[in-house]
C-alpha positions as protocol buffer text, in pm:
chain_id: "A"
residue {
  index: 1
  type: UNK
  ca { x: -5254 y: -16414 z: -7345 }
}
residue {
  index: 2
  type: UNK
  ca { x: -5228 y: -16068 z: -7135 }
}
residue {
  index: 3
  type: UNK
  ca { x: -4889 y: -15931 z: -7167 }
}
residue {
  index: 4
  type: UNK
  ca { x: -4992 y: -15623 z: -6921 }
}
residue {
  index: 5
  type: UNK
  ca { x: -4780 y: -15662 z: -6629 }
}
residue {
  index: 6
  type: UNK
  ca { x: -4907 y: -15714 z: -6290 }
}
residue {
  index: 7
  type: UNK
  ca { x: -5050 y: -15430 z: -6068 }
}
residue {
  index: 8
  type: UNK
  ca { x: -4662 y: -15345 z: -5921 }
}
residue {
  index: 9
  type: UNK
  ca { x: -4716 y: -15071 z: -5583 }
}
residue {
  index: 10
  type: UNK
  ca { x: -4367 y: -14959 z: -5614 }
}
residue {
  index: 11
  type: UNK
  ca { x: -4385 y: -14882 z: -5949 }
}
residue {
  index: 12
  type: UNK
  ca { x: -4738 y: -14744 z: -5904 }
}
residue {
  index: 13
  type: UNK
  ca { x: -4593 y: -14519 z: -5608 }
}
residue {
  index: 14
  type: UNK
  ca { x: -4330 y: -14350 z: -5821 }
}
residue {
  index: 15
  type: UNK
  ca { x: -4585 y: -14276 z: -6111 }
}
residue {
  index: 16
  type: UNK
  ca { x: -4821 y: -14111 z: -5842 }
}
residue {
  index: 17
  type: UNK
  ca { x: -4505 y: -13908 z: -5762 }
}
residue {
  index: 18
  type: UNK
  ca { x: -4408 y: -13856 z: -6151 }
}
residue {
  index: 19
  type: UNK
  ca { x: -4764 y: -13707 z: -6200 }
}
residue {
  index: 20
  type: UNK
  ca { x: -4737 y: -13489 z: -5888 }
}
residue {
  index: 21
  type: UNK
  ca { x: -4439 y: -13332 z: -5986 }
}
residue {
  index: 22
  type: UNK
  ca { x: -4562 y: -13295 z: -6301 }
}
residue {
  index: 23
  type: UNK
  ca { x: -4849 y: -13093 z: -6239 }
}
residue {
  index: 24
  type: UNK
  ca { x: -4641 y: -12874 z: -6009 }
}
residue {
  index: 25
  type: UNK
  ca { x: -4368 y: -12822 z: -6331 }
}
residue {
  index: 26
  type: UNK
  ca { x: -4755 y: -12698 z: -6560 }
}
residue {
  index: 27
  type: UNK
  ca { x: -4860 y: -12478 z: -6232 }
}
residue {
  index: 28
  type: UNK
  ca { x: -4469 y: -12330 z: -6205 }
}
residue {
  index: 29
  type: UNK
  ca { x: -4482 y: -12247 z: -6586 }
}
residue {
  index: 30
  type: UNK
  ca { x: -4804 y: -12102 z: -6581 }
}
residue {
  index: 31
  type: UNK
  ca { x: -4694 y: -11880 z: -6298 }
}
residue {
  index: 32
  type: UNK
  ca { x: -4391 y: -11782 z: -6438 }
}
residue {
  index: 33
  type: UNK
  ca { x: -4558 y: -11701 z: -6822 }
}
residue {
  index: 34
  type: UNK
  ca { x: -4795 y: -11456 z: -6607 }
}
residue {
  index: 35
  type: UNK
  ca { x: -4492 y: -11260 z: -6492 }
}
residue {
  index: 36
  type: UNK
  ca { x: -4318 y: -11261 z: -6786 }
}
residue {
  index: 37
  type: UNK
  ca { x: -4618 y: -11142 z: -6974 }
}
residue {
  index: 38
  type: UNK
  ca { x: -4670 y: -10835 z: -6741 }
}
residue {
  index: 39
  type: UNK
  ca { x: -4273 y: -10799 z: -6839 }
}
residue {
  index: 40
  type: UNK
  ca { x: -4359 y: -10769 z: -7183 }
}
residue {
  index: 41
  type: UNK
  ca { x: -4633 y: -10547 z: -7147 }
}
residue {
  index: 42
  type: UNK
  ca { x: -4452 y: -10312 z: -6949 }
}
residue {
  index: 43
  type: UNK
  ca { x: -4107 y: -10323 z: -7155 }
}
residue {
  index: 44
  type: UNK
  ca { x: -4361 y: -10264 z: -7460 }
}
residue {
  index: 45
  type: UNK
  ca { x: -4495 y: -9951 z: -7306 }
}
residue {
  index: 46
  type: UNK
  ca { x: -4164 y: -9824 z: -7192 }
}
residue {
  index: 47
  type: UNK
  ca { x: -4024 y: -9865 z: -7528 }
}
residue {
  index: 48
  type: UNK
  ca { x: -3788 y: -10135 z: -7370 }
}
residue {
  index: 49
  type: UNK
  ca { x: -3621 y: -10420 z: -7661 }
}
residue {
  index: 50
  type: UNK
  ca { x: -3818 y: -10781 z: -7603 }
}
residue {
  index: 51
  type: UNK
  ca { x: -3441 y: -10949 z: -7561 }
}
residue {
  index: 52
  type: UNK
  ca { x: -3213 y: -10871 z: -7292 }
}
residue {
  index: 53
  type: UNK
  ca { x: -2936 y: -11068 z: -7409 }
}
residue {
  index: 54
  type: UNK
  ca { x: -2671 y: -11008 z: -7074 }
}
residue {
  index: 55
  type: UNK
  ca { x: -2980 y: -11105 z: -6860 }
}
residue {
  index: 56
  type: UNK
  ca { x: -3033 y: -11424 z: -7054 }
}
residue {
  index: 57
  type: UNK
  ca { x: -2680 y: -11460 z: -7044 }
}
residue {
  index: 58
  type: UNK
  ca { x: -2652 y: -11425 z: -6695 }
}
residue {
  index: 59
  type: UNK
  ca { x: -2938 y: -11650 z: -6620 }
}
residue {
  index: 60
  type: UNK
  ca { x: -2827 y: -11920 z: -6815 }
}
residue {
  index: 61
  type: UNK
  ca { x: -2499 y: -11964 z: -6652 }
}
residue {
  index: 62
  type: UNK
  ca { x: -2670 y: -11953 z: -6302 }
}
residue {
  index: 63
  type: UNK
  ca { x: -2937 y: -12189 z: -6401 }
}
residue {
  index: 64
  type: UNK
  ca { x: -2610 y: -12429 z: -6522 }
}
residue {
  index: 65
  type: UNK
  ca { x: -2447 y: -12363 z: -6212 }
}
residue {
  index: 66
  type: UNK
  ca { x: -2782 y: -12483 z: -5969 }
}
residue {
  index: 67
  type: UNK
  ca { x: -2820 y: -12794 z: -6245 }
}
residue {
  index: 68
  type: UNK
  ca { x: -2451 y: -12885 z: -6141 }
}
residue {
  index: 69
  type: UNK
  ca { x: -2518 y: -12867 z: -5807 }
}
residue {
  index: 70
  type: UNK
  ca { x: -2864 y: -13022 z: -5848 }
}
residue {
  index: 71
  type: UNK
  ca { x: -2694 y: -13343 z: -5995 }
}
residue {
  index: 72
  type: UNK
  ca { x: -2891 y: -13249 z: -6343 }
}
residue {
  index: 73
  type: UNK
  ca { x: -2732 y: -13190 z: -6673 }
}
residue {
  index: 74
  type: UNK
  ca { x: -2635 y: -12868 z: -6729 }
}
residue {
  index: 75
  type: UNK
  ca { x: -2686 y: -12901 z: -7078 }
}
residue {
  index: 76
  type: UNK
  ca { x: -3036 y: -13024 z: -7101 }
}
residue {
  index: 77
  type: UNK
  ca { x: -3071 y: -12752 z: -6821 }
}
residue {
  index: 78
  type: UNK
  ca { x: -2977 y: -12504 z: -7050 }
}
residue {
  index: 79
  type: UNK
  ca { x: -3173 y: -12607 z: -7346 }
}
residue {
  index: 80
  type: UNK
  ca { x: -3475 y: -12599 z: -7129 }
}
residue {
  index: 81
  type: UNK
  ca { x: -3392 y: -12245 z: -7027 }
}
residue {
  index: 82
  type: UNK
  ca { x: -3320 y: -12103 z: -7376 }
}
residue {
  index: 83
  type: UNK
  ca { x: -3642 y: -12297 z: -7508 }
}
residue {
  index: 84
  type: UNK
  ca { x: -3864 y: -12088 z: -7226 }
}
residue {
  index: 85
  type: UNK
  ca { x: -3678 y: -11755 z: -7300 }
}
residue {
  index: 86
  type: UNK
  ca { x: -3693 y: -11843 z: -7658 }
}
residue {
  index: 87
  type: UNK
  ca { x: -4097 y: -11854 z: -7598 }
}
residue {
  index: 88
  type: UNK
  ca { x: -4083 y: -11510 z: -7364 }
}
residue {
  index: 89
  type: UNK
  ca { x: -3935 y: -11289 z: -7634 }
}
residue {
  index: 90
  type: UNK
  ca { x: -4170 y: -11405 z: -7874 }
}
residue {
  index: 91
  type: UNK
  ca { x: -4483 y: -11287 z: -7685 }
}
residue {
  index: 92
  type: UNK
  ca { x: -4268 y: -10974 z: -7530 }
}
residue {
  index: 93
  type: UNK
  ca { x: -4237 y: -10883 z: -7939 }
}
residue {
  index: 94
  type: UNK
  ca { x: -4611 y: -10999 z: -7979 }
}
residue {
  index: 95
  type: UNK
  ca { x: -4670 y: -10738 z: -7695 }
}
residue {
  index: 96
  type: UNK
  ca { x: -4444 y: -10453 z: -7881 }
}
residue {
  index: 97
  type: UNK
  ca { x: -4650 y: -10529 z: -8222 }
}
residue {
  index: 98
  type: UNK
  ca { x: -4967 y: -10423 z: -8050 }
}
């Protein structure tokens, strides 16, 4: 017996949209760890510390603030956040070590 549900359009319609936004989300990151390399490169020539804790600070509380008015929880919001600057002072020290 096939337990595989039938072909359902709605539900194939949202997936289509799930993997759309999806693949924008990969292109946006990608985008965004190109800047934030160039950041790195130039705060390790300048002699500039990886962290900028006020700016991550900062950041975080906005990013809370546009999840609240997004309708999206401002925690998971925030551990999103800290987990991408958590990944952009690594490389900005990888970038200081040489």
């Amino acid at each position: 017996m096939n337990n595989a549900p039938a072909q359902d359009p709605v539900l194939a319609s949202y997936r289509q949209s799930i993997d759309n936004i999806d693949a924008a989300l990969i292109h946006i990151l990608a985008e965004r760890f190109r800047i934030t390399q160039a950041v790195g490169e130039h705060k390790a020539k300048n002699s500039l510390p990886p962290a900028d804790p006020g700016r991550e600070q900062s950041q975080i509380a906005r990013l809370r603030r546009l999840a609240e008015e997004s309708q999206l929880d401002p925690e998971f919001s925030e551990k999103f956040i800290r987990f991408i600057i958590d990944e952009v002072i690594r490389h900005h020290e990888q970038a200081r070590q040489g």
